[in-house]
mmCIF entry with sequence, helices, sheets and N, C-alpha, C, O atoms, coordinates in Angstrom:
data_MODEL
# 
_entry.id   MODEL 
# 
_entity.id                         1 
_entity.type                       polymer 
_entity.pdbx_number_of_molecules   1 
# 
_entity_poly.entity_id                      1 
_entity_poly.type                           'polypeptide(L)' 
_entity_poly.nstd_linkage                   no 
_entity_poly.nstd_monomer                   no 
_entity_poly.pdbx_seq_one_letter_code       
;(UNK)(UNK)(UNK)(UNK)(UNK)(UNK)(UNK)(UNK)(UNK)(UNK)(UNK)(UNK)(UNK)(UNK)(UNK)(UNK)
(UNK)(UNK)(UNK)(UNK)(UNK)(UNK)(UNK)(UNK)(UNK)(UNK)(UNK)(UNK)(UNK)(UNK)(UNK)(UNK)
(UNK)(UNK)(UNK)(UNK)(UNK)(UNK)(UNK)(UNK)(UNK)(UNK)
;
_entity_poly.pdbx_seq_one_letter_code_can   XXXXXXXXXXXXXXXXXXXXXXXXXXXXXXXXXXXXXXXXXX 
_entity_poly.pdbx_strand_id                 A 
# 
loop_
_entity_poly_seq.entity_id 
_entity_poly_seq.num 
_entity_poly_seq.mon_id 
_entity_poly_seq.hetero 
1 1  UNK n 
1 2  UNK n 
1 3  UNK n 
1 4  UNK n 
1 5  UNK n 
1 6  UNK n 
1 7  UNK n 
1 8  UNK n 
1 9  UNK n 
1 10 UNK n 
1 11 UNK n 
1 12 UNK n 
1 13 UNK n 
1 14 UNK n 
1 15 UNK n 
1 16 UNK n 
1 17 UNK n 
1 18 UNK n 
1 19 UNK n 
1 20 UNK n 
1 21 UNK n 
1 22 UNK n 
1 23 UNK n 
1 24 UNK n 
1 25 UNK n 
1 26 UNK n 
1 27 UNK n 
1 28 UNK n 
1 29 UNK n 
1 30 UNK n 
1 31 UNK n 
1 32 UNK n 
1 33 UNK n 
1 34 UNK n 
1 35 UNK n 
1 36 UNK n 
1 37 UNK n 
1 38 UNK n 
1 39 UNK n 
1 40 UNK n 
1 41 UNK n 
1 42 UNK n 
# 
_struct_asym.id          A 
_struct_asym.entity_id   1 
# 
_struct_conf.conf_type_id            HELX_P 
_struct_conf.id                      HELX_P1 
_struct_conf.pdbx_PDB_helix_id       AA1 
_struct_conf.beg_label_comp_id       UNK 
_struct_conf.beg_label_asym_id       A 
_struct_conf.beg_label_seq_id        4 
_struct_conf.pdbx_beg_PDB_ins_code   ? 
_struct_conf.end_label_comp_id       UNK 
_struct_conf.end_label_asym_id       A 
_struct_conf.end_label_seq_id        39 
_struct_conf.pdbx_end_PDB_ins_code   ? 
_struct_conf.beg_auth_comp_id        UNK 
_struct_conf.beg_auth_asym_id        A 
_struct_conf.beg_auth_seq_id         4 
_struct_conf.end_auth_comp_id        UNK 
_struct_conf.end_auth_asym_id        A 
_struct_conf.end_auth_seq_id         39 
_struct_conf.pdbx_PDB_helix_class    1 
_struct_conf.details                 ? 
_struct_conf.pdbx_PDB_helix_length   36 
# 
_struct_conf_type.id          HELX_P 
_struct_conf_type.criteria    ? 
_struct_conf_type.reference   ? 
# 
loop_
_atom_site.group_PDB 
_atom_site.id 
_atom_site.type_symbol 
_atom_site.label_atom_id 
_atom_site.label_alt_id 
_atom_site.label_comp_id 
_atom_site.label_asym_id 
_atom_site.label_entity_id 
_atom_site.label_seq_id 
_atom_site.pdbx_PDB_ins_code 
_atom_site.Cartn_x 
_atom_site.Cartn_y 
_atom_site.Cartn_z 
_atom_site.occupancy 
_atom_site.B_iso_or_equiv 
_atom_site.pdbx_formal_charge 
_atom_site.auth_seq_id 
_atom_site.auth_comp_id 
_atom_site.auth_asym_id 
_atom_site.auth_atom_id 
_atom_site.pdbx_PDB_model_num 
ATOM 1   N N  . UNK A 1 1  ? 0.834  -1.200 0.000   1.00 0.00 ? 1  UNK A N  1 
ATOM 2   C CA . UNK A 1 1  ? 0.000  0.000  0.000   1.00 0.00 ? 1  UNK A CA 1 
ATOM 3   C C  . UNK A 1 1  ? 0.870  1.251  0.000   1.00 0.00 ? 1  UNK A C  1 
ATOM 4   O O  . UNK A 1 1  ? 0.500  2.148  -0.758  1.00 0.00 ? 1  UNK A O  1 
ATOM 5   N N  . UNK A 1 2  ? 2.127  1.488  0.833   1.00 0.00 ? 2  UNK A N  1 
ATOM 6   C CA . UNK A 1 2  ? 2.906  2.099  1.370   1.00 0.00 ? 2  UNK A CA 1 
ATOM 7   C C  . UNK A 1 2  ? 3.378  2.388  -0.389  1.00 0.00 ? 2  UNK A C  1 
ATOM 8   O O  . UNK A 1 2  ? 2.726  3.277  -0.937  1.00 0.00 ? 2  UNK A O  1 
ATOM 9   N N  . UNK A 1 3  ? 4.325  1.766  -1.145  1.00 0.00 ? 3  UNK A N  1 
ATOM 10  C CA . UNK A 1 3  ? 4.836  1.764  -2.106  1.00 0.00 ? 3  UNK A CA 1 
ATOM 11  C C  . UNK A 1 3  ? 4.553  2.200  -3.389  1.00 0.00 ? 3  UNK A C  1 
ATOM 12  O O  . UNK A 1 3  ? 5.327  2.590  -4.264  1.00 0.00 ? 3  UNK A O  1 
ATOM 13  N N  . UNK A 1 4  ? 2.282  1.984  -3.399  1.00 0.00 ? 4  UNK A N  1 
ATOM 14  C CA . UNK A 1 4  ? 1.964  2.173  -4.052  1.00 0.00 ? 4  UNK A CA 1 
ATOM 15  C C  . UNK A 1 4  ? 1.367  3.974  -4.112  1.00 0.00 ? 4  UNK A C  1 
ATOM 16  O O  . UNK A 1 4  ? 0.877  4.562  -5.076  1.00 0.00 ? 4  UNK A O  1 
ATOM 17  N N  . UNK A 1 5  ? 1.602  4.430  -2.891  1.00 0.00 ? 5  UNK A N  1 
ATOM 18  C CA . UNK A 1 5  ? 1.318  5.679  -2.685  1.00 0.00 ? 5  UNK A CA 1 
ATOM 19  C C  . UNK A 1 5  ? 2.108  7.058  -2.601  1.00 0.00 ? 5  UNK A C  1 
ATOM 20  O O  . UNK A 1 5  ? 1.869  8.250  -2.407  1.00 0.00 ? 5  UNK A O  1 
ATOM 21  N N  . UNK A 1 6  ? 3.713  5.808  -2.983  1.00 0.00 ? 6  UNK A N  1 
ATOM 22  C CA . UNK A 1 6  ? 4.824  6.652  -3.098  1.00 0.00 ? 6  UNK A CA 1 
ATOM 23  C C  . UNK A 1 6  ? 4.938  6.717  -4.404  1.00 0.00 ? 6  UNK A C  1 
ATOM 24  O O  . UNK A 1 6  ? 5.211  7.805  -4.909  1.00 0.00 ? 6  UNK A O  1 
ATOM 25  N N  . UNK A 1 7  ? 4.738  5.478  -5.280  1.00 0.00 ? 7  UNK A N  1 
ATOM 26  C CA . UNK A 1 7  ? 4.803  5.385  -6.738  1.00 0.00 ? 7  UNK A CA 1 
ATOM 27  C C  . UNK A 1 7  ? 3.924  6.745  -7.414  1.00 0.00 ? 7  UNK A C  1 
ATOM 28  O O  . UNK A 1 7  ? 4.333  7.456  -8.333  1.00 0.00 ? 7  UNK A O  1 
ATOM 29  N N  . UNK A 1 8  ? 2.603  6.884  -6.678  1.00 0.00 ? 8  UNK A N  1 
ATOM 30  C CA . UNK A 1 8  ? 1.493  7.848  -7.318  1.00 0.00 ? 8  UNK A CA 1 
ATOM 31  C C  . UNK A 1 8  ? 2.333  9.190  -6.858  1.00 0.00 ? 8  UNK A C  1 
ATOM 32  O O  . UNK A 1 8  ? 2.580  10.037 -7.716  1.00 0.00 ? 8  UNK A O  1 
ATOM 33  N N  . UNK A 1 9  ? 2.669  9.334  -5.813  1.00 0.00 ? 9  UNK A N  1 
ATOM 34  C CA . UNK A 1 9  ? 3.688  10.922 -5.590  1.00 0.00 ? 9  UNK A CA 1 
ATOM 35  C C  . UNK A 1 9  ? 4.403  11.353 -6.667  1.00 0.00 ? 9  UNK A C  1 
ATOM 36  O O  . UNK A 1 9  ? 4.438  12.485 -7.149  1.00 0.00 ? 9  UNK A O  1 
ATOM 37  N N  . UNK A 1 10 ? 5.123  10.096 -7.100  1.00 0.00 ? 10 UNK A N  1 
ATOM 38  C CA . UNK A 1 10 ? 6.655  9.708  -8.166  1.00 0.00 ? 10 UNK A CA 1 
ATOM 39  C C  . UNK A 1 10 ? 6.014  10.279 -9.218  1.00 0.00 ? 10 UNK A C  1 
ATOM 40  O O  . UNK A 1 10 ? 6.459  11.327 -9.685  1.00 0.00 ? 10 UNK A O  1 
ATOM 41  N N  . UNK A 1 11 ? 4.940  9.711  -9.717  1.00 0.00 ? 11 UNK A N  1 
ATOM 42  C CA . UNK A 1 11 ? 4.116  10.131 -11.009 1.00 0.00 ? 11 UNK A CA 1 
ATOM 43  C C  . UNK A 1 11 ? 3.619  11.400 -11.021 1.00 0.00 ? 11 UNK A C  1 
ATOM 44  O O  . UNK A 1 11 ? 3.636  12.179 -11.974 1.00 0.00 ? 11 UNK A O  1 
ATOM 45  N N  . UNK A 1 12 ? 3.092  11.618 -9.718  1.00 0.00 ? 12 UNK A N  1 
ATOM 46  C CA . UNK A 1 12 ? 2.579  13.137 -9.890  1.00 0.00 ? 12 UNK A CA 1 
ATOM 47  C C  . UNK A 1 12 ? 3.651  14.511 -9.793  1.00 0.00 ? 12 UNK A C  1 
ATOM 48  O O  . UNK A 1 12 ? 3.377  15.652 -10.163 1.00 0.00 ? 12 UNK A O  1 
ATOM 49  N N  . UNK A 1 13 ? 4.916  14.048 -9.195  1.00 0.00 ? 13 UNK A N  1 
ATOM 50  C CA . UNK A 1 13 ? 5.957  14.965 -9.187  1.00 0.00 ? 13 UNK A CA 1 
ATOM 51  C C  . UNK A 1 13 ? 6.485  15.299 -11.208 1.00 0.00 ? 13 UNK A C  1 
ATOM 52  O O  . UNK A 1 13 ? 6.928  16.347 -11.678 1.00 0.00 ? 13 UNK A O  1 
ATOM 53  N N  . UNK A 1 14 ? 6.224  14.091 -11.880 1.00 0.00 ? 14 UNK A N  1 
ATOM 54  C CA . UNK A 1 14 ? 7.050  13.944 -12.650 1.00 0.00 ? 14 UNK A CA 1 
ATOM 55  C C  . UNK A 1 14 ? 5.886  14.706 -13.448 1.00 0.00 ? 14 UNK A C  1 
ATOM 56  O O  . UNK A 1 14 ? 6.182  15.766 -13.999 1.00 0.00 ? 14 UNK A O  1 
ATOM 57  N N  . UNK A 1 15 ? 5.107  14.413 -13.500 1.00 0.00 ? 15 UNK A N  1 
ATOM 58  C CA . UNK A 1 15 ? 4.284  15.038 -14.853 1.00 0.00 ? 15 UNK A CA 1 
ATOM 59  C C  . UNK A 1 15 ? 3.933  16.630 -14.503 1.00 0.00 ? 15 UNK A C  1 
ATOM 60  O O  . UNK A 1 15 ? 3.408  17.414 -15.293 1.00 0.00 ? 15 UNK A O  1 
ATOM 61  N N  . UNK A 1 16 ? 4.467  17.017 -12.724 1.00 0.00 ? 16 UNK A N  1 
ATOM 62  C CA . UNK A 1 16 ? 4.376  17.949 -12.755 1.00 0.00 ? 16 UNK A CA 1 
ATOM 63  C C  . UNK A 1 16 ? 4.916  19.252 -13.254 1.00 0.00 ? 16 UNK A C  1 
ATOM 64  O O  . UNK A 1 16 ? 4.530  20.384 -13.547 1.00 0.00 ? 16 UNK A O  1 
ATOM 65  N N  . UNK A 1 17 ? 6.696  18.064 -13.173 1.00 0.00 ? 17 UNK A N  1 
ATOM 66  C CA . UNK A 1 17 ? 7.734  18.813 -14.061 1.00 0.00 ? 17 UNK A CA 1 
ATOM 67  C C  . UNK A 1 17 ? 7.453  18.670 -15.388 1.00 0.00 ? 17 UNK A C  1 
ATOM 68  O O  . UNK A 1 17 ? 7.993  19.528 -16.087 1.00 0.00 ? 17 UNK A O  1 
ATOM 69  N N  . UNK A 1 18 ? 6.704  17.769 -16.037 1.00 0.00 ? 18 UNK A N  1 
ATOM 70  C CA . UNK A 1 18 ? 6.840  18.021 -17.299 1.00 0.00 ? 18 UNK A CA 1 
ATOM 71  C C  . UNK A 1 18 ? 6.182  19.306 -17.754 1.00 0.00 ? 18 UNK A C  1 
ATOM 72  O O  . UNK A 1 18 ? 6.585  20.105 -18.598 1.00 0.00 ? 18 UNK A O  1 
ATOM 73  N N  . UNK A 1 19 ? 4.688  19.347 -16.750 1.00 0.00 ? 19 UNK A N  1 
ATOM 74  C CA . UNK A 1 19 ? 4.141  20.819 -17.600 1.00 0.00 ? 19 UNK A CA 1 
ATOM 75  C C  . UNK A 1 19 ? 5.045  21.687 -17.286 1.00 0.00 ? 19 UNK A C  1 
ATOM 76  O O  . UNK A 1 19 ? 5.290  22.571 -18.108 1.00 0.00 ? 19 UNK A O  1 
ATOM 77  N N  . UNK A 1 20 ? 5.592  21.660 -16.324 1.00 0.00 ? 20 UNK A N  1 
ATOM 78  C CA . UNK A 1 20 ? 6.365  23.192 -15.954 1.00 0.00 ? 20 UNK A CA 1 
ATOM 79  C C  . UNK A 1 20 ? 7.664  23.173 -17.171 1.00 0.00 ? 20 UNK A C  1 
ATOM 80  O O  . UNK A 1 20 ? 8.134  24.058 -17.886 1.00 0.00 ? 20 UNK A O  1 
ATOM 81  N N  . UNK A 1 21 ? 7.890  22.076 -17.045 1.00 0.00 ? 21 UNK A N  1 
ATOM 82  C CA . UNK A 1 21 ? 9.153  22.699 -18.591 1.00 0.00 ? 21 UNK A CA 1 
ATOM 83  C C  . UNK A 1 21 ? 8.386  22.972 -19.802 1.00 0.00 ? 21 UNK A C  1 
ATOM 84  O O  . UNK A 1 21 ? 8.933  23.750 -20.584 1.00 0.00 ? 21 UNK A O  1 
ATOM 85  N N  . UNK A 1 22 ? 7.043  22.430 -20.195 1.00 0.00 ? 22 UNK A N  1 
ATOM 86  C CA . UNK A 1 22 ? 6.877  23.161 -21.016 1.00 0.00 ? 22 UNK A CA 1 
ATOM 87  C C  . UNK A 1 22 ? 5.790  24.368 -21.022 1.00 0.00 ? 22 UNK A C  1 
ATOM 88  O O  . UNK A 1 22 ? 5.230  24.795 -22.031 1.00 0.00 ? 22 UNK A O  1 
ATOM 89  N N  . UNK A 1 23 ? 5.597  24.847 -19.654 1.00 0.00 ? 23 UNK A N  1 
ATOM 90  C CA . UNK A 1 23 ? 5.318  26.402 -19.723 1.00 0.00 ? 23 UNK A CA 1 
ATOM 91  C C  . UNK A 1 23 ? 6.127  26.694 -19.818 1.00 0.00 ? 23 UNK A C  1 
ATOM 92  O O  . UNK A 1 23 ? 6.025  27.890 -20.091 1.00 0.00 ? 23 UNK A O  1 
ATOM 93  N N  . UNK A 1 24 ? 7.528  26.303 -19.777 1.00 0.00 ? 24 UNK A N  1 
ATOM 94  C CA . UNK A 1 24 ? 8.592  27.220 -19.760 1.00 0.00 ? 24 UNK A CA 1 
ATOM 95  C C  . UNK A 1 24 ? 9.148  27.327 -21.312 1.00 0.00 ? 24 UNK A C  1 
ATOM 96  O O  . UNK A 1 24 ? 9.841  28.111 -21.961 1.00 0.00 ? 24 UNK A O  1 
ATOM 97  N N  . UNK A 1 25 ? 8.581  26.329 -21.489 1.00 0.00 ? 25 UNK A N  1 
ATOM 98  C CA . UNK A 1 25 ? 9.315  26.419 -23.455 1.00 0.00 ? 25 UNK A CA 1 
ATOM 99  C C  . UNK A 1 25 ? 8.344  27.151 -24.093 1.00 0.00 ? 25 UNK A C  1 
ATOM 100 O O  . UNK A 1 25 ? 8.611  27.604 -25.206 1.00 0.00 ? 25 UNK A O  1 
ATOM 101 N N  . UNK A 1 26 ? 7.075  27.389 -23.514 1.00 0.00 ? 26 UNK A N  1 
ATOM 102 C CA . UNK A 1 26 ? 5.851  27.979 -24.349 1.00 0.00 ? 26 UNK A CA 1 
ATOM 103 C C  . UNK A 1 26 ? 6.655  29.683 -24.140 1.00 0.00 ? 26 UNK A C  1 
ATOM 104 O O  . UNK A 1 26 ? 7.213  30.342 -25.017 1.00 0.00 ? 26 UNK A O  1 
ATOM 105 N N  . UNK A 1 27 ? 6.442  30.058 -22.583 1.00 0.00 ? 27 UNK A N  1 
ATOM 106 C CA . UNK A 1 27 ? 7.515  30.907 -22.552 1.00 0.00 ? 27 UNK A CA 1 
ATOM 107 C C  . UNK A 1 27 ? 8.471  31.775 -22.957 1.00 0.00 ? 27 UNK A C  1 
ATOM 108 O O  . UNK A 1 27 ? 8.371  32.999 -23.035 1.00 0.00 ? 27 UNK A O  1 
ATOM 109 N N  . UNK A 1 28 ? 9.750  30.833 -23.307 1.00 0.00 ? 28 UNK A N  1 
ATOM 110 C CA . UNK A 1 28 ? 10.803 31.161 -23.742 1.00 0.00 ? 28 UNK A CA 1 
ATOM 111 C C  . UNK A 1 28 ? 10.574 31.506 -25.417 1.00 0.00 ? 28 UNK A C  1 
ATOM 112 O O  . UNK A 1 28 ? 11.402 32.158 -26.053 1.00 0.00 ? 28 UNK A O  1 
ATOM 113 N N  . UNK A 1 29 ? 8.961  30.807 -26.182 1.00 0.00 ? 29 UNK A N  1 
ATOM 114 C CA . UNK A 1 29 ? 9.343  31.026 -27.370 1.00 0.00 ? 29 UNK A CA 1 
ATOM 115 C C  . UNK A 1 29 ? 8.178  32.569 -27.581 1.00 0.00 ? 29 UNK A C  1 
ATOM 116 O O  . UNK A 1 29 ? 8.417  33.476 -28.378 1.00 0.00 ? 29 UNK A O  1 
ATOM 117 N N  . UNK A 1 30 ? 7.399  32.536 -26.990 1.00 0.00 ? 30 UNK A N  1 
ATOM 118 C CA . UNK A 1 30 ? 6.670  33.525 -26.679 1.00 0.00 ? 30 UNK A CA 1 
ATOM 119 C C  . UNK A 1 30 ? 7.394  35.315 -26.961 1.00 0.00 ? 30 UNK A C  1 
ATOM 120 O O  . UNK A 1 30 ? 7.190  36.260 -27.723 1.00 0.00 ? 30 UNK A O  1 
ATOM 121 N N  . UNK A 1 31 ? 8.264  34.988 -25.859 1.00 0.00 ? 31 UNK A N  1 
ATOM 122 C CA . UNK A 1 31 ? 9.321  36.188 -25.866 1.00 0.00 ? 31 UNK A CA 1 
ATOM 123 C C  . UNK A 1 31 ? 10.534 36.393 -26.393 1.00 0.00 ? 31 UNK A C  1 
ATOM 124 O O  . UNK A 1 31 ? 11.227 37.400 -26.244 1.00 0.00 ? 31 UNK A O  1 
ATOM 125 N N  . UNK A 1 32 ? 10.901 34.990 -27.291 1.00 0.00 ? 32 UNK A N  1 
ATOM 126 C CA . UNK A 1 32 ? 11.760 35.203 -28.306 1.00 0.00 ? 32 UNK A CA 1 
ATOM 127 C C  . UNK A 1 32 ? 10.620 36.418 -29.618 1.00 0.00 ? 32 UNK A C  1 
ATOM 128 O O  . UNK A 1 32 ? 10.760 37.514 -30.161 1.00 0.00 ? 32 UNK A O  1 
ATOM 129 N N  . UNK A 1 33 ? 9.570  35.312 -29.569 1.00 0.00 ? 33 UNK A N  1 
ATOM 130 C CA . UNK A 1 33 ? 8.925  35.980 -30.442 1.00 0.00 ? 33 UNK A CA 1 
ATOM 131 C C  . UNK A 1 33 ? 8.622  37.472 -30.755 1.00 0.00 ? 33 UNK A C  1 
ATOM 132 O O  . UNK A 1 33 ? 8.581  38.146 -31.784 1.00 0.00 ? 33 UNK A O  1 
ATOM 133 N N  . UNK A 1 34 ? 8.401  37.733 -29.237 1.00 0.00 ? 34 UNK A N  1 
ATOM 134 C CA . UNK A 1 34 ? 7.984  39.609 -29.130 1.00 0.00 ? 34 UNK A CA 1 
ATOM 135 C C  . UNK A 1 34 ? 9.677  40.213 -29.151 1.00 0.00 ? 34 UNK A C  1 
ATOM 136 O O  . UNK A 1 34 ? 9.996  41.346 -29.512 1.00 0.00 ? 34 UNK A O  1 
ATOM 137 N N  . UNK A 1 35 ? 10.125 39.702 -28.921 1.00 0.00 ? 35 UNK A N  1 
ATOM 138 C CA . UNK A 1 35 ? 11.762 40.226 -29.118 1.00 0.00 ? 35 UNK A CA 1 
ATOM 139 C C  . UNK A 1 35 ? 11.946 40.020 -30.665 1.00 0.00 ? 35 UNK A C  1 
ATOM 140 O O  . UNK A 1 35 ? 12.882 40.727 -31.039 1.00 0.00 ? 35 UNK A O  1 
ATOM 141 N N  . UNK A 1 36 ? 11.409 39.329 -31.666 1.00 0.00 ? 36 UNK A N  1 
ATOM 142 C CA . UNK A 1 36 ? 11.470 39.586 -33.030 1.00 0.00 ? 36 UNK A CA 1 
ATOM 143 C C  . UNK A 1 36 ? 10.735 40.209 -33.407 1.00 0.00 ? 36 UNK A C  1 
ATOM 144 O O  . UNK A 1 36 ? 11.179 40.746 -34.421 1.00 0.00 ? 36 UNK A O  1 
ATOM 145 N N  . UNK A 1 37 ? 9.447  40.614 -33.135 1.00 0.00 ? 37 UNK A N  1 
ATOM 146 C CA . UNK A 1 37 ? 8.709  41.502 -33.719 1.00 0.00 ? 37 UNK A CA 1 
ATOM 147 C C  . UNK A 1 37 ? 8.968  43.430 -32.755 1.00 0.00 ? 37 UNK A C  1 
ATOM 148 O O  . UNK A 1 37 ? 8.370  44.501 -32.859 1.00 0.00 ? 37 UNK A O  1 
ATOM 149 N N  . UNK A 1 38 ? 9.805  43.092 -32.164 1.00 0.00 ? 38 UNK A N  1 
ATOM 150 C CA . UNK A 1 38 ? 10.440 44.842 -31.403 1.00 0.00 ? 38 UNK A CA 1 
ATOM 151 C C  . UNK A 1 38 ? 11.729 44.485 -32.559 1.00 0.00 ? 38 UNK A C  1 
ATOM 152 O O  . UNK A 1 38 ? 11.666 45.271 -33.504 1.00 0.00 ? 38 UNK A O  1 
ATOM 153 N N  . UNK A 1 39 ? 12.243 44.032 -32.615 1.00 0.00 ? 39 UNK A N  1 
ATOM 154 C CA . UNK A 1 39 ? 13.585 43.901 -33.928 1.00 0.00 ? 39 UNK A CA 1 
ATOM 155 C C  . UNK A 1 39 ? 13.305 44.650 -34.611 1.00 0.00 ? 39 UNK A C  1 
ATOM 156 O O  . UNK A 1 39 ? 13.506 45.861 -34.702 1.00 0.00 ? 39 UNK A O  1 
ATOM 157 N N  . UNK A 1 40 ? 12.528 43.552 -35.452 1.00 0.00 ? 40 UNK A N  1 
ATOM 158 C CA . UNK A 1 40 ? 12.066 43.912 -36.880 1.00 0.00 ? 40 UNK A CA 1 
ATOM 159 C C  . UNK A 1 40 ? 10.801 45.230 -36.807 1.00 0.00 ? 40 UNK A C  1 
ATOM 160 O O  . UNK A 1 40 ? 10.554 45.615 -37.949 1.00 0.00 ? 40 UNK A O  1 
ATOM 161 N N  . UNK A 1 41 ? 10.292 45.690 -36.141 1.00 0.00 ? 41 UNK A N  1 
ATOM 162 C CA . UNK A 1 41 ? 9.431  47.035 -35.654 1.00 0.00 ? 41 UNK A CA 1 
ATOM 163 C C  . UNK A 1 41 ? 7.987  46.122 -36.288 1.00 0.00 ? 41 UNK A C  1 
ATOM 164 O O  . UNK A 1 41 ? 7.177  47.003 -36.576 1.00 0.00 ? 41 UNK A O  1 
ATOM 165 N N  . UNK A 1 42 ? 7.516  45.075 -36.532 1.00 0.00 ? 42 UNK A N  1 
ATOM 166 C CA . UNK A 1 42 ? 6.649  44.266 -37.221 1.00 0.00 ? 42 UNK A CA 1 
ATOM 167 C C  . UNK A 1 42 ? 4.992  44.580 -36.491 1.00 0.00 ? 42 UNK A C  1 
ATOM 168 O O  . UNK A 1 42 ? 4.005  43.982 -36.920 1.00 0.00 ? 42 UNK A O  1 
# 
């Protein structure tokens, strides 16, 4: 029981990082983006 409630933590830590890296890639391309359109004056 013990193992199986650490396993569900394990899973929920992990998929938690996954969204967070990719808010962070949504992010990072977001404001690449507005940093090309202040460049280019677009």
């Amino acid at each position: 029981m013990f193992s199986v409630f650490t396993n569900l933590i394990i899973i929920l830590l992990f998929l938690f990082n996954q969204d967070c890296m990719f808010m962070i890639r949504v992010f990072n391309l977001n404001r690449t983006k507005t940093a090309q359109k202040l460049k280019f004056g677009d």
